[in-house]
PDB file as gemmi writes it, atoms N, CA and C in Angstrom:
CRYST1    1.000    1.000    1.000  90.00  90.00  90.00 P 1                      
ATOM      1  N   UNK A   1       0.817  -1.188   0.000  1.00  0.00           N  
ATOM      2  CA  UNK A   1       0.000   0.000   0.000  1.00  0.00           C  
ATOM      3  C   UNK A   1       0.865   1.258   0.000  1.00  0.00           C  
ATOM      4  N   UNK A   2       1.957   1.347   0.921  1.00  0.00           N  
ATOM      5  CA  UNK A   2       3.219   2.584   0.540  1.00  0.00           C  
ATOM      6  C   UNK A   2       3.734   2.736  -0.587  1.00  0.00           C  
ATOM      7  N   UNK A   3       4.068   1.773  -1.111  1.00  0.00           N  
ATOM      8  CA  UNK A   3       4.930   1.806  -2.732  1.00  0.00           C  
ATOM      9  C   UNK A   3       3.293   2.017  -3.544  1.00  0.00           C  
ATOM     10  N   UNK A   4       2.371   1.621  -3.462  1.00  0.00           N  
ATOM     11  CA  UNK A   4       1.592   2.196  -4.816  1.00  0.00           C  
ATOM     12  C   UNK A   4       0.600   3.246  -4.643  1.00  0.00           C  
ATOM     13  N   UNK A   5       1.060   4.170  -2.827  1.00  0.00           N  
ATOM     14  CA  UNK A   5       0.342   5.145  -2.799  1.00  0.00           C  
ATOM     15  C   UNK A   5      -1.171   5.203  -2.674  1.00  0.00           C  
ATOM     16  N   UNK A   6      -1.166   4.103  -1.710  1.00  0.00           N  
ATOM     17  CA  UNK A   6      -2.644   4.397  -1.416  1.00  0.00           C  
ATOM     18  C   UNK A   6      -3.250   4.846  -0.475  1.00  0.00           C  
ATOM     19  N   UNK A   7      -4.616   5.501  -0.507  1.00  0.00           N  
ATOM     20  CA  UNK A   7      -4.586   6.164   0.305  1.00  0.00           C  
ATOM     21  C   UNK A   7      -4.779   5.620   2.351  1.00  0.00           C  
ATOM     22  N   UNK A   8      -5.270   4.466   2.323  1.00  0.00           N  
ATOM     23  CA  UNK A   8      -5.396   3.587   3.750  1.00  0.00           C  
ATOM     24  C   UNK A   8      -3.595   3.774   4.007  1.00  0.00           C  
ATOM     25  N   UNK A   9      -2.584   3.812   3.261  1.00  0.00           N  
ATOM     26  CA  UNK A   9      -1.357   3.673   3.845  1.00  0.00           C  
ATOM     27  C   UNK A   9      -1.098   4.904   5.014  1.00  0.00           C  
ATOM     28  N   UNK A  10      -0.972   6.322   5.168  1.00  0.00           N  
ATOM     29  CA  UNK A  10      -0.995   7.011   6.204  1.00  0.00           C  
ATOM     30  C   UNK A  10      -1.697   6.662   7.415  1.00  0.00           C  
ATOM     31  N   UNK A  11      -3.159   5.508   7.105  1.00  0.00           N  
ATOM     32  CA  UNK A  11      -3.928   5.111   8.443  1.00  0.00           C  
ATOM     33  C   UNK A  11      -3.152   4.076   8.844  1.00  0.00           C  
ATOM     34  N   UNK A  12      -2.948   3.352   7.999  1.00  0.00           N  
ATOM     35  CA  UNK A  12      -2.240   2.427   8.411  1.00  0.00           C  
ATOM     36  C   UNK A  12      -0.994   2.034   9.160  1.00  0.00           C  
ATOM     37  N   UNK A  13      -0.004   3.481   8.776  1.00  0.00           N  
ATOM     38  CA  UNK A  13       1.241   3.782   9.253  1.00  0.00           C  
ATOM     39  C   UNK A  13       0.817   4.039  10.848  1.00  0.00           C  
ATOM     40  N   UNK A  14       0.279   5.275  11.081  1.00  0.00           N  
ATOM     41  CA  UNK A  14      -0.382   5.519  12.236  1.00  0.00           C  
ATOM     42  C   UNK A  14      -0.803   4.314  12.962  1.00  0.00           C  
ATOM     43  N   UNK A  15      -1.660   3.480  12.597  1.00  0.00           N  
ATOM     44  CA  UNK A  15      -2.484   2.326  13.615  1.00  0.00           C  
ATOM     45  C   UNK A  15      -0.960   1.798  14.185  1.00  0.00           C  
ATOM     46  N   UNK A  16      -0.416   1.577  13.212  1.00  0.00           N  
ATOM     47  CA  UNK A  16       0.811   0.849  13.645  1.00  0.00           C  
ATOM     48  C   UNK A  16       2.188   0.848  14.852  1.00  0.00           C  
ATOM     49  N   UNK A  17       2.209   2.723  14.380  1.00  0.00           N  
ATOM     50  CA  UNK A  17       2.841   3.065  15.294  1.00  0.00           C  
ATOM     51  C   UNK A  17       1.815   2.935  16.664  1.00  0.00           C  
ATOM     52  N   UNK A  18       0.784   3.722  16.831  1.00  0.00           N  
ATOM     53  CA  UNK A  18      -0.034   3.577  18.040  1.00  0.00           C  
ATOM     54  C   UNK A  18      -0.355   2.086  18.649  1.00  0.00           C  
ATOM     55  N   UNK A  19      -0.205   1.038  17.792  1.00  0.00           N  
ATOM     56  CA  UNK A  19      -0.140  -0.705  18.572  1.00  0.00           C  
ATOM     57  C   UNK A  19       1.172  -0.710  18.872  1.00  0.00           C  
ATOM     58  N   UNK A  20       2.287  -0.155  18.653  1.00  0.00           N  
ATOM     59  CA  UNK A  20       3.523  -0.472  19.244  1.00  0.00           C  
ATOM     60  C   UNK A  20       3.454   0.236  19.984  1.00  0.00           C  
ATOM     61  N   UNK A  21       3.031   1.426  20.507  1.00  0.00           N  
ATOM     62  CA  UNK A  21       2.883   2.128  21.631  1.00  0.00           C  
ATOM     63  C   UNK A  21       2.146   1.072  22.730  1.00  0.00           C  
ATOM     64  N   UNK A  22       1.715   0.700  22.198  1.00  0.00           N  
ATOM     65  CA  UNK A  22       0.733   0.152  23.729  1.00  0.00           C  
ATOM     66  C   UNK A  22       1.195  -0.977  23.793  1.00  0.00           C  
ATOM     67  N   UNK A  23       1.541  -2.164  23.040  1.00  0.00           N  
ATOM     68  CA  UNK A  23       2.713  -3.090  23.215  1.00  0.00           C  
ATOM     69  C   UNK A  23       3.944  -2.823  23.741  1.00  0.00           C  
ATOM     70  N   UNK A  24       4.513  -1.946  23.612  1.00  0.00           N  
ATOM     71  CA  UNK A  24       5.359  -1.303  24.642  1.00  0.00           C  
ATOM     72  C   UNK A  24       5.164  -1.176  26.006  1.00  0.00           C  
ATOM     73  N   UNK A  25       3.789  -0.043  26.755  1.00  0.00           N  
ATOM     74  CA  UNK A  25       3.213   0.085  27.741  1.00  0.00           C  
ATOM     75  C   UNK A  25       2.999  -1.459  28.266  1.00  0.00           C  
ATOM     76  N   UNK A  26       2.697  -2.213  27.758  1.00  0.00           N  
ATOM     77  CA  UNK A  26       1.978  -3.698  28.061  1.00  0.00           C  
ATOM     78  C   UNK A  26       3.578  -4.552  27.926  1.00  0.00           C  
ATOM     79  N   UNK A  27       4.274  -4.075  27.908  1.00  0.00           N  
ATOM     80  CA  UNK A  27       5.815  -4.956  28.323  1.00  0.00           C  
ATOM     81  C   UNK A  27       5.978  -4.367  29.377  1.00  0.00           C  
ATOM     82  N   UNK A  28       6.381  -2.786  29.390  1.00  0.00           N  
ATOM     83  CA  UNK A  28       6.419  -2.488  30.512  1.00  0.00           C  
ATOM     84  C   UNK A  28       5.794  -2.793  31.778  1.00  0.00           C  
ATOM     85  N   UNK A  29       4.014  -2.611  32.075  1.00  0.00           N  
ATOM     86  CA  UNK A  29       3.620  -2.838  33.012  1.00  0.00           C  
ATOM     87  C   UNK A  29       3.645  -4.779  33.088  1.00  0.00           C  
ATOM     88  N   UNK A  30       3.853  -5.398  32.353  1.00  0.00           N  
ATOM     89  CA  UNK A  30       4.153  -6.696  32.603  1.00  0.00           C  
ATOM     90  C   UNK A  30       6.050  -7.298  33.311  1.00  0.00           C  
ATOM     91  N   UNK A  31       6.958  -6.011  32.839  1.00  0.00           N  
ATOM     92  CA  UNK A  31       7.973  -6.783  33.283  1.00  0.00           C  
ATOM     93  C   UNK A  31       8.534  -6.029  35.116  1.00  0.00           C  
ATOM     94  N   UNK A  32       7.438  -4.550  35.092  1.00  0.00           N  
ATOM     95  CA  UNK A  32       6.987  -4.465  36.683  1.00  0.00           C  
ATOM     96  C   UNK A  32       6.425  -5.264  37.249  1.00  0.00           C  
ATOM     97  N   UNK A  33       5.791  -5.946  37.111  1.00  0.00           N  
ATOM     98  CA  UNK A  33       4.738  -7.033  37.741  1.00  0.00           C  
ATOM     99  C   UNK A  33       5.390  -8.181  37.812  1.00  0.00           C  
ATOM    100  N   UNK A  34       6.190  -8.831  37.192  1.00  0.00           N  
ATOM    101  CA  UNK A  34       7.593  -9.736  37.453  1.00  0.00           C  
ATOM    102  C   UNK A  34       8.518  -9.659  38.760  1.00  0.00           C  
ATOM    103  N   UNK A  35       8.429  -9.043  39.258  1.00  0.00           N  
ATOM    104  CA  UNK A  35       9.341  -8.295  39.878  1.00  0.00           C  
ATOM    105  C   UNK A  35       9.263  -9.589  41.289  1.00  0.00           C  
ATOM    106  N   UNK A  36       7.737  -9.773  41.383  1.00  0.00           N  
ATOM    107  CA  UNK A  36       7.391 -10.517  42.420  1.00  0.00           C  
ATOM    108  C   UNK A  36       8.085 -12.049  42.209  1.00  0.00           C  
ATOM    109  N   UNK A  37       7.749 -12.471  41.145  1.00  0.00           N  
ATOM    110  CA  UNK A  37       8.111 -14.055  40.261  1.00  0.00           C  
ATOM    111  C   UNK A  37       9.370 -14.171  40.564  1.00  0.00           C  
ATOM    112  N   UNK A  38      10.242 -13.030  39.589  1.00  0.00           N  
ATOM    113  CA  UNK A  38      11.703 -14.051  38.866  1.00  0.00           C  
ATOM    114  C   UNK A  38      12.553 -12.845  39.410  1.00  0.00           C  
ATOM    115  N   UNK A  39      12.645 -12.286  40.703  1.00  0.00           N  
ATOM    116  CA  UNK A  39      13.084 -11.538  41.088  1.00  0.00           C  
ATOM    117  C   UNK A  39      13.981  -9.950  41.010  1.00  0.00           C  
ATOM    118  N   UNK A  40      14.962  -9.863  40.814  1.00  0.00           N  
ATOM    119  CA  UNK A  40      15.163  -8.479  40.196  1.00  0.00           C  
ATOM    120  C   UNK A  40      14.906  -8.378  38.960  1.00  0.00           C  
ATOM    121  N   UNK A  41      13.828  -7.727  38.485  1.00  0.00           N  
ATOM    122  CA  UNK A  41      13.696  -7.346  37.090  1.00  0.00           C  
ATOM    123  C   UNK A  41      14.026  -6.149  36.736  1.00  0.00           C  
ATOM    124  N   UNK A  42      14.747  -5.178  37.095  1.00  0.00           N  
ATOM    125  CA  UNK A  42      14.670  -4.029  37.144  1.00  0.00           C  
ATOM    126  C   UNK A  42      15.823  -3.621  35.788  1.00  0.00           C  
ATOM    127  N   UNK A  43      16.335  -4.148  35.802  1.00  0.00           N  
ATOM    128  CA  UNK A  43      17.599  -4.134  34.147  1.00  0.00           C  
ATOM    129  C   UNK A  43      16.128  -4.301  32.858  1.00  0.00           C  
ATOM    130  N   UNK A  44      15.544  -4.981  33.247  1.00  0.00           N  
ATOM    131  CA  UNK A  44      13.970  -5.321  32.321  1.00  0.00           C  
ATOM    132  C   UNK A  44      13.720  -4.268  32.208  1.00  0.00           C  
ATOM    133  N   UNK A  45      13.001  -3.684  33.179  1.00  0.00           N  
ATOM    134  CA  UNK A  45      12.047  -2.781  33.295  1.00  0.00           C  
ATOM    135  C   UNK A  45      12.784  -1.458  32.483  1.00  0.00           C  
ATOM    136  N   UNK A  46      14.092  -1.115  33.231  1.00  0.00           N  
ATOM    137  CA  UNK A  46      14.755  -0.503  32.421  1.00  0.00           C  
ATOM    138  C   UNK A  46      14.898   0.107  31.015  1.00  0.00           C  
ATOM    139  N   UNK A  47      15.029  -1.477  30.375  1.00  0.00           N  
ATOM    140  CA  UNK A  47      15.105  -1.599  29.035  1.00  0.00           C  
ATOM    141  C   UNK A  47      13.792  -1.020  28.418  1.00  0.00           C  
ATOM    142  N   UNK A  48      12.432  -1.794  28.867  1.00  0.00           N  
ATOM    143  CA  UNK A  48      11.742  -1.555  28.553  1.00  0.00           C  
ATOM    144  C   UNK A  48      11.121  -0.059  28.690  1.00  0.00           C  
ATOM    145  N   UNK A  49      11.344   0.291  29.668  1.00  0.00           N  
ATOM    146  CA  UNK A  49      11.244   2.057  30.115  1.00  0.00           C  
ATOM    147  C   UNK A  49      11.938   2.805  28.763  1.00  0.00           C  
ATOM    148  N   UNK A  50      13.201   2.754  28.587  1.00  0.00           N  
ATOM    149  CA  UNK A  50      13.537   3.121  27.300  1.00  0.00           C  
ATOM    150  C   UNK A  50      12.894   3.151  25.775  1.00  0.00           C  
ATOM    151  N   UNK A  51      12.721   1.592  25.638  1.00  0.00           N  
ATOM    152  CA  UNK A  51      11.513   1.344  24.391  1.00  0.00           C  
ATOM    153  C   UNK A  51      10.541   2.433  24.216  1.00  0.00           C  
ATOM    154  N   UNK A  52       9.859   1.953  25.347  1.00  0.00           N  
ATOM    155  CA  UNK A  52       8.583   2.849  25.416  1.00  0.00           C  
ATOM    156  C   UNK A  52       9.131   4.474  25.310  1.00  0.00           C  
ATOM    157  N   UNK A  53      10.071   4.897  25.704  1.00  0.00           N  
ATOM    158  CA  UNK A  53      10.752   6.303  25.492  1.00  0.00           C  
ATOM    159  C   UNK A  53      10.543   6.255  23.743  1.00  0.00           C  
ATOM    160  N   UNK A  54      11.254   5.701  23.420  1.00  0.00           N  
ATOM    161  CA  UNK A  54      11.883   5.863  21.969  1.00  0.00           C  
ATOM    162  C   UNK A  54      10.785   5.506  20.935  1.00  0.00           C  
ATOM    163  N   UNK A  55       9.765   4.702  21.513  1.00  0.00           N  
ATOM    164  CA  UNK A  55       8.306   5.168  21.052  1.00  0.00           C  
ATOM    165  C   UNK A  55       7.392   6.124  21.319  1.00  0.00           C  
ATOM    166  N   UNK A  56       7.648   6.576  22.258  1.00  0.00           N  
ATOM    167  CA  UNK A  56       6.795   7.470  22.690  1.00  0.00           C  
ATOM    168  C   UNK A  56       6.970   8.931  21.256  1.00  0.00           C  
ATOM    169  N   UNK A  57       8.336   9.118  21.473  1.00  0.00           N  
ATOM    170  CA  UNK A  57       9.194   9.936  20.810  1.00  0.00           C  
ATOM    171  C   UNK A  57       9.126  10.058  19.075  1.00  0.00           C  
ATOM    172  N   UNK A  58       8.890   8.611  18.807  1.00  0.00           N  
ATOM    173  CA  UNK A  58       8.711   8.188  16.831  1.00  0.00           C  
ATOM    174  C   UNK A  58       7.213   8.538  16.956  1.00  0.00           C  
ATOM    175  N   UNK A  59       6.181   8.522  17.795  1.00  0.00           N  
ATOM    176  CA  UNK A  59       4.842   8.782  17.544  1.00  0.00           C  
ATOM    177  C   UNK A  59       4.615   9.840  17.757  1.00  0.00           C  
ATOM    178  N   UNK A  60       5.602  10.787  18.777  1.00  0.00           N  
ATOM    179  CA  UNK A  60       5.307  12.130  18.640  1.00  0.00           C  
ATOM    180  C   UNK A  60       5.733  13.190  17.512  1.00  0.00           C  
ATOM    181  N   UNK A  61       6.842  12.659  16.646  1.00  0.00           N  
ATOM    182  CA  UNK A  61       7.202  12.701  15.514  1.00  0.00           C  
ATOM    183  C   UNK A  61       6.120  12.625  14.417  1.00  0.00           C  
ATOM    184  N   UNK A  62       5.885  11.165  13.459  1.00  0.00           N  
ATOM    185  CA  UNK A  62       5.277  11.102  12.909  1.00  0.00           C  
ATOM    186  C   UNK A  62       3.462  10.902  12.802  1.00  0.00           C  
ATOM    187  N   UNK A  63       3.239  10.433  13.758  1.00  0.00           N  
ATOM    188  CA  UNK A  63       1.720  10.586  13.442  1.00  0.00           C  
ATOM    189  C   UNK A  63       1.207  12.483  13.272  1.00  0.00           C  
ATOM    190  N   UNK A  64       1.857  13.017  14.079  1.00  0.00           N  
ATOM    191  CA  UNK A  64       0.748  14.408  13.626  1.00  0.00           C  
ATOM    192  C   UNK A  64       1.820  14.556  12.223  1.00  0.00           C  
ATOM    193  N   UNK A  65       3.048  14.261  11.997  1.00  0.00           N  
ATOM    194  CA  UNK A  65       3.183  13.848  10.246  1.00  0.00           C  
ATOM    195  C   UNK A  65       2.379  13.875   9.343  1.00  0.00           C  
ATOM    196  N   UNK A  66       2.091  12.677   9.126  1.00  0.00           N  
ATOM    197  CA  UNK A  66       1.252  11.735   8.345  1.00  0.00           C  
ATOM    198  C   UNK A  66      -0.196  12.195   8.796  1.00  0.00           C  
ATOM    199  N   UNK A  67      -1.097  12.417   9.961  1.00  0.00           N  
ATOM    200  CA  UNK A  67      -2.070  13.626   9.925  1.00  0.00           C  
ATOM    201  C   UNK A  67      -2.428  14.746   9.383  1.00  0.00           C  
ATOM    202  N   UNK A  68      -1.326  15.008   9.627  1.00  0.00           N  
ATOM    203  CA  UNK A  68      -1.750  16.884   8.927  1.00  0.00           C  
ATOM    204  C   UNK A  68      -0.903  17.454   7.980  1.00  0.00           C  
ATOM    205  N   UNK A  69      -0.187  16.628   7.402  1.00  0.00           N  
ATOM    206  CA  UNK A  69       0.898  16.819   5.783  1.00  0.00           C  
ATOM    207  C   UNK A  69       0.350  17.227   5.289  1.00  0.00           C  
ATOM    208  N   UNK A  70       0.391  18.119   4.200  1.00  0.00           N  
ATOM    209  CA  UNK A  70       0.076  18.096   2.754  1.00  0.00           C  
ATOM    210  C   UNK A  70       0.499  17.417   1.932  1.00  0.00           C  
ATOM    211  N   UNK A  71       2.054  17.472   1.988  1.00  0.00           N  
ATOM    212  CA  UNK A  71       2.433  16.604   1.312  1.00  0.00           C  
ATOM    213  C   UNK A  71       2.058  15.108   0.935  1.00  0.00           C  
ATOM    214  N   UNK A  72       1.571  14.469   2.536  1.00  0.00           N  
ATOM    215  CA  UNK A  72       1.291  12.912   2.782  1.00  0.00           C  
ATOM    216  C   UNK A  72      -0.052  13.019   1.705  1.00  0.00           C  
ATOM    217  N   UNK A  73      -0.831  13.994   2.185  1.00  0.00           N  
ATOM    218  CA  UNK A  73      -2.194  13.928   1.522  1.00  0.00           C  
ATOM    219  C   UNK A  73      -1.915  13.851  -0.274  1.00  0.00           C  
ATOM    220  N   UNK A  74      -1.219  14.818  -0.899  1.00  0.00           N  
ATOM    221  CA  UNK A  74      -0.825  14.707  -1.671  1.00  0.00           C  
ATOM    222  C   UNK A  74      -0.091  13.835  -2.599  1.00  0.00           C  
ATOM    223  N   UNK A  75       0.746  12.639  -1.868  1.00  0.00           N  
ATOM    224  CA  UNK A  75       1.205  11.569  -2.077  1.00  0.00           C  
ATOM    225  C   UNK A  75       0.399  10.476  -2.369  1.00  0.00           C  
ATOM    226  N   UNK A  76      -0.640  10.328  -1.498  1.00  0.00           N  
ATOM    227  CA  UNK A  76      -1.506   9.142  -0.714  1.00  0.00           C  
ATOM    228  C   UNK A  76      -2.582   9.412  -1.839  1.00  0.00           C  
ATOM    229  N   UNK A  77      -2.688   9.047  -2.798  1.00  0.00           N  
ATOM    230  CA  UNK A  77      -3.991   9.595  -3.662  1.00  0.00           C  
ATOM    231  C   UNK A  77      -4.627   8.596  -4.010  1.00  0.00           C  
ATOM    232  N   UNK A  78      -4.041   7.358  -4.361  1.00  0.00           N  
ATOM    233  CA  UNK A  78      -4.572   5.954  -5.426  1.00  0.00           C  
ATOM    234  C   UNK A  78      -5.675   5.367  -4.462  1.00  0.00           C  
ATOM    235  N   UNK A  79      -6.561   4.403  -5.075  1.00  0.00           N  
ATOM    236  CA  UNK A  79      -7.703   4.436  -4.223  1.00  0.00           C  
ATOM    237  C   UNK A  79      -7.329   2.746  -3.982  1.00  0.00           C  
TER     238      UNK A  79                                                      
END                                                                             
């Protein structure tokens, strides 16, 4: 759908990034909740604290992108 310019590809980009956002959140609050189980998880949590940073960060980037472009709109035309 990116290579032939259609137009669901900008929704699509978006959905995508926003499910890795919350797959992120949902590692995170899962490898806090470990903590009890398999004992220090905190190098985990860590890691995962970061992720979720560095997503947080690509979605604050591109989705209002690909939202409110002209350009995107302009690109995204084929049906």
């Amino acid at each position: 759908m990116y290579f032939r310019k259609k137009k669901r590809a900008p929704h699509l980009f978006v959905g995508l990034i926003l499910f890795y956002l919350i797959l992120n959140m949902i590692d995170l609050l899962a490898w806090a909740s470990f903590d009890n189980l398999f004992g220090d998880t905190s190098q985990y949590v860590k890691q995962s604290g970061l992720s979720l940073l560095h997503t947080c960060i690509t979605a604050m980037i591109w989705v209002p992108y690909f939202r409110l472009s002209k350009r995107v709109k302009n690109t995204f035309v084929n049906e």
